[in-house]
N, C-alpha and C positions, 0 to 999 in steps of 0.2 A: 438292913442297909446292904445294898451292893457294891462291892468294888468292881471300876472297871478299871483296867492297865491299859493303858495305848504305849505304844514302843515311838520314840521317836528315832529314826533313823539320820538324821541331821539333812535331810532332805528341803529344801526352799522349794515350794514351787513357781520356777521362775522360767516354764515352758512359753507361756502366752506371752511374757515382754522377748521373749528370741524371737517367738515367728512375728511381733509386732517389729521389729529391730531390721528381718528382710525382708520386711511386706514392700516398705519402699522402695529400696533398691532393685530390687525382682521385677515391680512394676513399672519404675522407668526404664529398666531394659526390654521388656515386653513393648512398652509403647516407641522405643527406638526402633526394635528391630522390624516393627511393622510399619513404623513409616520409610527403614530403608525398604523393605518388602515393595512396598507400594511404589516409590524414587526407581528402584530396578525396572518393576513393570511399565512403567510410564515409559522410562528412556529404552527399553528395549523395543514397544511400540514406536516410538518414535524414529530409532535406526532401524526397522523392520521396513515402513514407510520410505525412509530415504533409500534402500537397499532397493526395494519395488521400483522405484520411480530410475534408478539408474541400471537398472536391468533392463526397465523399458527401454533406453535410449541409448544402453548398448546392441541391444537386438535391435535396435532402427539406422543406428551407425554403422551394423553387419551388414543388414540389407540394400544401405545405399552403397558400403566400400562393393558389393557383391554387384551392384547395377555399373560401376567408374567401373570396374575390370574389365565385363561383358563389353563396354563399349568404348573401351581403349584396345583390348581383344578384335574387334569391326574394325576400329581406325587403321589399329596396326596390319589389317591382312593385307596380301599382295596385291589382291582383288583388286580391294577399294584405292589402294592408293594407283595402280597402274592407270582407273578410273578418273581418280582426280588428275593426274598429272595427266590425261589426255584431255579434261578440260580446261587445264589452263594453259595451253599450247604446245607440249611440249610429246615429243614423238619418238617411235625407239628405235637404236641406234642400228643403221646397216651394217656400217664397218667402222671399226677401228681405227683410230690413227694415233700413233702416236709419237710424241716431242722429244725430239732430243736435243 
C-alpha cells in the first residue's frame, strides 16, 4: 500500500469567479468607450464639413470685399469724378469770389 501526503495550504481556488466578477464591468466600458470613439469621429466629421463650407464663403466674401474697394478706389479718383461733374453741367471755377 502506498501512502500519498498532499499538503493543503488553505488555498480556495477562487481565480476564475474574480476574472468572471470583471469580465462584465471591463466590457461595458470597452463597448462605451467605442461608441464615444465612434460619437467623436462622427462629430468631428461633421465640424470638419461645416469648417469647409465657411472657409469657402469667407474666401468668396474676401474676393467680392477686394472687387467694392477696386471700385470705390475708380469712383473715388479725381479723374472720374472731374468727369462726371462735367457731365452734369457743372464747370471749373475761373475766379474766386468771395462773401463777406
Amino acid at each position: 500500500m502506498t501512502i500519498i501526503k498532499t499538503f493543503d495550504n488553505g488555498y480556495v481556488e477562487t481565480s476564475s469567479w474574480r476574472k468572471r466578477r470583471y469580465l462584465l464591468p471591463v466590457g461595458l466600458l470597452l463597448v462605451l468607450l467605442m461608441l464615444a470613439e465612434i460619437w467623436a469621429n462622427n462629430t468631428l466629421v461633421t465640424y470638419g464639413e461645416k469648417f469647409e463650407s465657411i472657409s469657402r464663403l469667407r474666401l468668396s466674401l474676401e474676393i467680392e470685399n477686394q472687387v467694392l474697394e477696386n471700385k470705390i478706389a475708380k469712383e473715388s479718383a479725381l479723374s472720374h469724378i472731374a468727369t462726371e461733374s462735367a457731365t452734369l453741367g457743372f464747370s471749373q471755377v475761373e475766379s474766386i469770389q468771395y462773401i463777406r
